[in-house]
C-alpha positions as CSV (number, residue, x, y, z in Angstrom):
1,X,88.4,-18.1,33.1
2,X,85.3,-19.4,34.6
3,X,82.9,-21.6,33.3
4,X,79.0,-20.8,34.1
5,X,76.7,-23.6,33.5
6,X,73.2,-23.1,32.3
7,X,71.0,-26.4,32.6
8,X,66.9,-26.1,31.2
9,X,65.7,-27.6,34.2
10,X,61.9,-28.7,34.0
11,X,61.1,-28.2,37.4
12,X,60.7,-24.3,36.4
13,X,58.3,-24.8,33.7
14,X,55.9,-27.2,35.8
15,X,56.0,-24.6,38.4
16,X,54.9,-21.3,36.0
17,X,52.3,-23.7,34.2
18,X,50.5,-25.1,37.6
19,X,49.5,-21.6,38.3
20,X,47.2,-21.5,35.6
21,X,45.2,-25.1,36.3
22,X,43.6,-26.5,38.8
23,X,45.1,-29.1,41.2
24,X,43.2,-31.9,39.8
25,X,44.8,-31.3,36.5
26,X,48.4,-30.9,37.3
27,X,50.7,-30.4,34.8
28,X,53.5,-33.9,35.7
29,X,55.2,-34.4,32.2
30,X,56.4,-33.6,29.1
31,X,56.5,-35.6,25.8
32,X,59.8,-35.4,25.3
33,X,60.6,-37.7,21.6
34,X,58.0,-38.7,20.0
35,X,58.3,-41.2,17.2
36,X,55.6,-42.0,14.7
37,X,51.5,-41.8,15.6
38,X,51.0,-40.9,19.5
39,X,48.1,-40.3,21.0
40,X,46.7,-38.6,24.3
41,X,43.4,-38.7,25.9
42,X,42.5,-36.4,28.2
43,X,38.7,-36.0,30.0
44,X,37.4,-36.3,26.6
45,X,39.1,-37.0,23.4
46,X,41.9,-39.0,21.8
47,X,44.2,-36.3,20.4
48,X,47.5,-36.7,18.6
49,X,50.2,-36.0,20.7
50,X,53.3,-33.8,19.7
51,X,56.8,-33.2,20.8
52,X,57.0,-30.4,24.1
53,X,53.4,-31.2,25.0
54,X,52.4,-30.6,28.7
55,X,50.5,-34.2,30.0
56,X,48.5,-33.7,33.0
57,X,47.2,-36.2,35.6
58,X,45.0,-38.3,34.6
59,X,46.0,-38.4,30.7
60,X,46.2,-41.5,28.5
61,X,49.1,-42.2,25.9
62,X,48.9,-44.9,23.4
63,X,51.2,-45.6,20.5
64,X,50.3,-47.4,17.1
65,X,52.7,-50.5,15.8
66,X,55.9,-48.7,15.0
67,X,55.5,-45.8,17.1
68,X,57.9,-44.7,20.3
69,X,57.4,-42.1,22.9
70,X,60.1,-41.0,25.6
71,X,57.3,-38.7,28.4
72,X,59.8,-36.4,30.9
73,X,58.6,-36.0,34.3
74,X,59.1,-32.5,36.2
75,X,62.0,-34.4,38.4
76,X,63.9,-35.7,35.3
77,X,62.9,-39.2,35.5
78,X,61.5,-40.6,31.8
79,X,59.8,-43.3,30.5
80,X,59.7,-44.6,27.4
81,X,56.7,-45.9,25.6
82,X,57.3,-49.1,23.0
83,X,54.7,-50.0,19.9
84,X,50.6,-50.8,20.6
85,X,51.2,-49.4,24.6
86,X,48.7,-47.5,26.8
87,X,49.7,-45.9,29.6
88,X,47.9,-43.2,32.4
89,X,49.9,-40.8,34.3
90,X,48.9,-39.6,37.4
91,X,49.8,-38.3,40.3
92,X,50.7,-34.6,42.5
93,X,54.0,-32.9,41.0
94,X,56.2,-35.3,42.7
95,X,55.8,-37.8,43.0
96,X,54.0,-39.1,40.0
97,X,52.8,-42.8,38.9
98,X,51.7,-44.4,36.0
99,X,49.0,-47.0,35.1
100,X,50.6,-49.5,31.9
101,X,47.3,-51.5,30.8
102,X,49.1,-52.8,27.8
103,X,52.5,-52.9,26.0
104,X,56.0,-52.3,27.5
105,X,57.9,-49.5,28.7
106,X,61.2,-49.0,29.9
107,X,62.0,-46.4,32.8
108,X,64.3,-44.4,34.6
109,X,63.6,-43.1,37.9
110,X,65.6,-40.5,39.7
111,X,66.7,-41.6,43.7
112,X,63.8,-39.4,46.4
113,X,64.7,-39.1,49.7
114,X,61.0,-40.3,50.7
115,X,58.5,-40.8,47.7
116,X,58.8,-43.3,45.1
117,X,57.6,-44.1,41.6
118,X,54.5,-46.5,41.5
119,X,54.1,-48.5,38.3
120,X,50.5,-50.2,38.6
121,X,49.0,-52.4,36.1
122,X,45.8,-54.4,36.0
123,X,47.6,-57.4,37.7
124,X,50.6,-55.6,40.0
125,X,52.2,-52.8,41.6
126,X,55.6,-52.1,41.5
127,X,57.0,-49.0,44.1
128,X,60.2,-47.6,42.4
129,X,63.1,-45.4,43.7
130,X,65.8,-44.6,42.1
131,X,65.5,-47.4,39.2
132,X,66.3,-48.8,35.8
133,X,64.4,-51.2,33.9
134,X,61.6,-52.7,31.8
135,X,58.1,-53.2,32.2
136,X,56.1,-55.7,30.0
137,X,52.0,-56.5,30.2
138,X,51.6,-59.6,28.3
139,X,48.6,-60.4,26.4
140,X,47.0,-63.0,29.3
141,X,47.3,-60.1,31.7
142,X,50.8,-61.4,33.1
143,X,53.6,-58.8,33.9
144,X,57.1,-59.0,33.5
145,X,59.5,-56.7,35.6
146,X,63.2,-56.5,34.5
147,X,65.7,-54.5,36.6
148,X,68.7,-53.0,35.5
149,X,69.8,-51.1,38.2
150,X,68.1,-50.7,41.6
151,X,65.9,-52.4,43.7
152,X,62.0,-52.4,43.1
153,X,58.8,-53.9,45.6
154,X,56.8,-56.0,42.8
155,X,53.4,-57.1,44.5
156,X,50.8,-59.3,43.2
157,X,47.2,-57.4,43.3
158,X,45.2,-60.6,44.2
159,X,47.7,-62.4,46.4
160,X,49.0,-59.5,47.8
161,X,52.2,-61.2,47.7
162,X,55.3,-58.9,47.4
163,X,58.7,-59.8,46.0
164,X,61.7,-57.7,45.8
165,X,63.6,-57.5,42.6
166,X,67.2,-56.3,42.3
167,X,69.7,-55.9,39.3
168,X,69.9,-58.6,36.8
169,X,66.5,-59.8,37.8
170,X,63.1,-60.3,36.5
171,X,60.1,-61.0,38.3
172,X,56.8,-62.5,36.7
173,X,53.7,-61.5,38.1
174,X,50.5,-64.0,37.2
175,X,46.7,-63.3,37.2
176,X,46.5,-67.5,39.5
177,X,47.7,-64.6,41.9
178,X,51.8,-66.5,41.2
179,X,54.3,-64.2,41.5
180,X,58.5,-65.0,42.1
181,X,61.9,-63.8,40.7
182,X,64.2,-65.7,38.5
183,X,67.8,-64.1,37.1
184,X,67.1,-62.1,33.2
185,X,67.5,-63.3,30.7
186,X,68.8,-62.3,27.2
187,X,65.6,-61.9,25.8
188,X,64.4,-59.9,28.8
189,X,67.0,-57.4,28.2
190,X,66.4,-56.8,24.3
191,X,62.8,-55.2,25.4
192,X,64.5,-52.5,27.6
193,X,67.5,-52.5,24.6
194,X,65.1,-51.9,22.0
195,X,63.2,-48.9,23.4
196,X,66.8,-47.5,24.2
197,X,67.7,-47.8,20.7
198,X,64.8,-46.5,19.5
199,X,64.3,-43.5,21.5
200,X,67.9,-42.6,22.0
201,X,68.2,-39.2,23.7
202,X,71.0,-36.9,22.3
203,X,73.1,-34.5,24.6
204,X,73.6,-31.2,23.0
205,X,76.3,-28.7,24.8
206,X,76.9,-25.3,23.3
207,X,80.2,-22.7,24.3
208,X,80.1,-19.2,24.4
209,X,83.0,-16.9,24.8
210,X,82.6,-13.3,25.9
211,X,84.5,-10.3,28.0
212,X,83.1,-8.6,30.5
213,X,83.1,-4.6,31.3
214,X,86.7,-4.9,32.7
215,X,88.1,-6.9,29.6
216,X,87.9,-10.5,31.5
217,X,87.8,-13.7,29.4
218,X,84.2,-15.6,30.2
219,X,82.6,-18.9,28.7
220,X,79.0,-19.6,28.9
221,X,77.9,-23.2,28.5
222,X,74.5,-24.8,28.1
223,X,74.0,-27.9,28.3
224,X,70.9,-29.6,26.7
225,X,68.8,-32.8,25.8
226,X,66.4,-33.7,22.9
């Protein structure tokens, strides 16, 4: 019997939608989960957001106090949006970035042979590739990078200082232009816990059995995420 595996891969939807816009509005992401009141902004107007929405570059998100937003880019990497967070996402098809000017967000970045992921905010930059952890802008403008699994370049944008921070680690990253590494702690890791939690996704798989012309036994699996 043979198995054929059917997987919704996003790379074919951002390729069918980017014929019909122009290349300064490229289609880079989905909202895949959202939780609560989300909002997007594009050239004009704060709209609310909904579930298998197209975000282009250049579009805000923010979320109210109890609200959670898990945003799919067209390689499979996510990045999920935690309570009173703004976020821009930018960028060419692959690879895309994304400005955090307030709030926290957790992330998951898929391995490229040569791009990476750049997180900016108004005090850092972090290039990502291939990377799990949590991002945090604190209210005085400080950042707080937490790595799970990976290695990230975290560089201070008025020292231009650079630091690199691998698993278990957190850098801080201050507006005096201070920026160093120190082991996580517990209370680093609840922030990238939480949003987890909160915006769980949930693998569905579904089994069909058929016969072909000639009386063969056949299964047809799809495999997919919400």
């Amino acid at each position: 019997m043979k198995n054929l595996i059917v997987k919704f891969v996003l790379l074919i939807f951002f390729a069918v939608t980017a014929i019909h816009f122009m290349p300064d509005r490229s289609p880079i992401a989905l909202f895949w989960i959202i939780k609560n009141k989300v909002e997007k902004k594009d050239v004009s107007n704060w709209v609310i957001a909904k579930k298998g929405e197209v975000i282009y570059s250049g579009d805000l998100v923010r979320t109210d106090d109890q609200s959670f937003a898990l945003i799919k880019f067209n390689d499979a990497s996510t990045l999920r949006v935690g309570p009173k967070a703004e976020v821009e996402v930018y960028g060419e098809k692959i690879p895309a970035s994304a400005h955090v000017n307030s709030g926290v967000v957790s992330f998951d970045i898929k391995k490229r042979e040569k791009d990476h992921f750049e997180f900016t905010t108004p005090t850092s930059v972090a290039s990502i590739r291939g990377t799990e952890g949590v991002l945090r802008v604190g209210i005085g403008g400080e950042d707080f990078l937490s790595i799970i699994k990976g290695l990230v370049v975290f560089t201070n944008n008025l020292s231009k200082k650079s630091v690199e921070v691998r698993d278990g680690q957190t850098a801080e990253s201050k507006r005096d232009g201070s920026i160093f590494v120190r082991p996580s702690t517990s209370d680093d890791l609840k922030q990238y816990e939480s949003l987890r939690n909160q915006i769980e996704i949930k693998e569905h798989r579904l089994e069909f059995e058929f016969k072909d012309k000639e009386g063969k036994p056949h299964k047809l699996i799809i495999e997919y995420e919400e």
